[in-house]
C-alpha positions as CSV (number, residue, x, y, z in Angstrom):
1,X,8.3,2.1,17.4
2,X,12.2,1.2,16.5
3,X,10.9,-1.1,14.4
4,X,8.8,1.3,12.4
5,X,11.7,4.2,12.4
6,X,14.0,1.4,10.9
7,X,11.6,0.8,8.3
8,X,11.3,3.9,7.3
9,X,15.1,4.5,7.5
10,X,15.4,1.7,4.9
11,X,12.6,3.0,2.5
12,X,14.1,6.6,2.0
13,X,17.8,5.8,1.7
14,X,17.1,2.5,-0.6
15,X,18.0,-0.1,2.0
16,X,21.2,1.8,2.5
17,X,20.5,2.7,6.2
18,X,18.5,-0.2,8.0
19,X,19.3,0.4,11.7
20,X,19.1,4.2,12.7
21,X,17.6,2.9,16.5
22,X,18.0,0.0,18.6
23,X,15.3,-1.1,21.2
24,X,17.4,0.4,23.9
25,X,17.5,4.1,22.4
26,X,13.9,4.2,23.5
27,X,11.8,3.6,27.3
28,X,9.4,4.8,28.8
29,X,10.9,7.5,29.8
30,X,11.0,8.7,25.7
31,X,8.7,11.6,24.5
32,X,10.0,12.3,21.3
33,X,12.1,10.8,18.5
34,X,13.9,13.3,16.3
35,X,15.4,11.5,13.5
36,X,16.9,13.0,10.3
37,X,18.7,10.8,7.9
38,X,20.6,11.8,4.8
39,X,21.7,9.2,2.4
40,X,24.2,10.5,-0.9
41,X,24.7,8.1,-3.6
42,X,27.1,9.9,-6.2
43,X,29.6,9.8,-8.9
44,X,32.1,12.4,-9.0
45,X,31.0,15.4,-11.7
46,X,34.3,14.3,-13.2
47,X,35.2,11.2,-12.1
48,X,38.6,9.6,-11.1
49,X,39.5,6.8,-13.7
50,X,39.6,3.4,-12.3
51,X,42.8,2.3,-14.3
52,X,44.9,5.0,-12.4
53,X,43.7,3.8,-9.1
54,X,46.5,1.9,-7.4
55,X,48.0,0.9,-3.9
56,X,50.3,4.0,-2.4
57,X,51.2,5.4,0.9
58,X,48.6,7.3,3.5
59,X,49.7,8.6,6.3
60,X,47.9,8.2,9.3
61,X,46.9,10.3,12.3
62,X,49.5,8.7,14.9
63,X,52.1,8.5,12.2
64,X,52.5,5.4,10.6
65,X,52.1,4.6,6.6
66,X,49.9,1.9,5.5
67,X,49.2,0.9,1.9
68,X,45.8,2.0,0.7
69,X,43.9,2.0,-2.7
70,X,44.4,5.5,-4.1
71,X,42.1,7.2,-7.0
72,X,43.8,9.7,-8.9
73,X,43.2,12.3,-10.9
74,X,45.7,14.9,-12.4
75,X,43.8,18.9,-13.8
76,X,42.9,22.3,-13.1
77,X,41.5,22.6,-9.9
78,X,40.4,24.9,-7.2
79,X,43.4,24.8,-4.8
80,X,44.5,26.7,-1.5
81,X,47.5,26.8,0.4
82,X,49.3,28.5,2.8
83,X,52.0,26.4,3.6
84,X,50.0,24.7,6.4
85,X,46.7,23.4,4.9
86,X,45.8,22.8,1.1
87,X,42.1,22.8,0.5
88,X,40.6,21.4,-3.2
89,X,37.2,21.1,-4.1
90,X,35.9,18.5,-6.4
91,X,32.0,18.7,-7.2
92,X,29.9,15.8,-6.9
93,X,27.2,15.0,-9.8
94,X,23.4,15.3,-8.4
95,X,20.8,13.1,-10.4
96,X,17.7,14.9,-11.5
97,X,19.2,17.8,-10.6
98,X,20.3,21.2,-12.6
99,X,20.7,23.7,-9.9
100,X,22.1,21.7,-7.0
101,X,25.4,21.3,-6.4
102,X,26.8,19.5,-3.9
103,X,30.8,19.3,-3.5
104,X,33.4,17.5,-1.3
105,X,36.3,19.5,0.5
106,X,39.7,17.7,0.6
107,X,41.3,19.5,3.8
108,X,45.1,17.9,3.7
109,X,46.7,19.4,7.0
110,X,50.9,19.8,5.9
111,X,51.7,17.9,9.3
112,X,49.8,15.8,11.9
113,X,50.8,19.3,14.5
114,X,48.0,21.0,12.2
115,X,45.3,18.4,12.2
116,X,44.8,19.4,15.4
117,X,44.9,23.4,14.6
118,X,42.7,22.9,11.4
119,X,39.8,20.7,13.7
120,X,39.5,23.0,16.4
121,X,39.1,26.3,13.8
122,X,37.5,25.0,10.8
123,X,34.5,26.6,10.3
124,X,32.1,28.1,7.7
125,X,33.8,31.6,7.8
126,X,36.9,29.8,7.3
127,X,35.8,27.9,4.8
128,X,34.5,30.6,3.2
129,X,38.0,32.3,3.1
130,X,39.9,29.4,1.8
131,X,37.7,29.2,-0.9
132,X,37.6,33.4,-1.9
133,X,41.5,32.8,-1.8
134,X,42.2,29.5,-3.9
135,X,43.5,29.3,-7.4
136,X,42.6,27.3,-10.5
137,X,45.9,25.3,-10.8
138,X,47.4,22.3,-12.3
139,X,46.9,20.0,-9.4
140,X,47.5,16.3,-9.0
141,X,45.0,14.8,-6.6
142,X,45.4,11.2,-4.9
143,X,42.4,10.2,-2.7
144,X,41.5,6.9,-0.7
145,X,39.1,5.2,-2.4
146,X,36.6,4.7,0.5
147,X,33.1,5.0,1.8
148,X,32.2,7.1,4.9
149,X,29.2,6.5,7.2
150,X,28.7,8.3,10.6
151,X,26.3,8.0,13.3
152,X,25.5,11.4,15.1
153,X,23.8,12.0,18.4
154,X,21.7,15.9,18.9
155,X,21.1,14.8,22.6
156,X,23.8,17.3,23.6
157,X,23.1,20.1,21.2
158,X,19.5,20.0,22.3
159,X,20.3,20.0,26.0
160,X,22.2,23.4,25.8
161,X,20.5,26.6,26.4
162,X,19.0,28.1,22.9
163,X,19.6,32.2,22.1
164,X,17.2,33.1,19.6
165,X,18.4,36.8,19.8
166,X,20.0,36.9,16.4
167,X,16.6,35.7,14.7
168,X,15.0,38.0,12.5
């Protein structure tokens, strides 16, 4: 059975994800698999140019500034702040796609104190409110250049008692 989940994990994401389960994820004791994958390749709707990408300083959680390739881009751009947080938005370009949009939310905490503010509250009311808020200014945007991959487990979300009270 891992074997065959793998596979297909391969298939749909283009050999991008090969390993979703190992042969110890499932025993006898297993009665159900629930996967879901989801595999974005994209450019950015206006992408950052290569020749201004260049080492520069990131700050990291615990303090310390390490040297890290940075992509840069300088334009109008969606932007909130409030003295503690600035939010942009940058849109992503969807192949074979007209309608969808998908976009990427740079949250930039002013100090490592609100990292910890901004985790705990962030949410999609919040979101929503940054956004209905923001301004189209002149922004200049430096970003790690970087690729992100996370492994997420629903064992503990499906453990916990369901309301379905607020279904319509």
């Amino acid at each position: 059975a891992c074997d065959s989940i793998n596979n297909w994990a391969a298939k749909m994401t283009q050999g991008r994800i090969n390993k979703l389960l190992e042969p110890a994820n499932i025993n006898d004791a297993t009665k159900l698999v629930l996967l879901s994958s989801i595999y974005i390749k994209s450019d950015w709707l206006e992408p950052f140019e290569a020749h201004k990408t260049a080492d520069a300083p990131f700050k990291t959680l615990n303090g310390p500034e390490k040297s890290v390739p940075m992509m840069q881009q300088t334009k109008n751009m969606n932007l909130f702040d409030d003295g503690s947080v600035q939010v942009v938005w940058r849109d992503l370009a969807l192949k074979n796609s007209t309608d969808a949009r998908l976009e990427v939310l740079f949250v930039v905490p002013q100090n490592n104190d609100a990292l910890k503010t901004v985790a705990e509250t962030l949410s999609s009311v919040q979101l929503d409110a940054w956004q209905k808020e923001a301004k189209t200014q002149y922004v200049q945007l430096f970003v790690p250049k970087c690729s992100v991959r996370q492994r997420l487990s629903v064992k503990k979300p499906l453990q916990e008692p369901v309301s379905y009270t607020h279904l319509t």
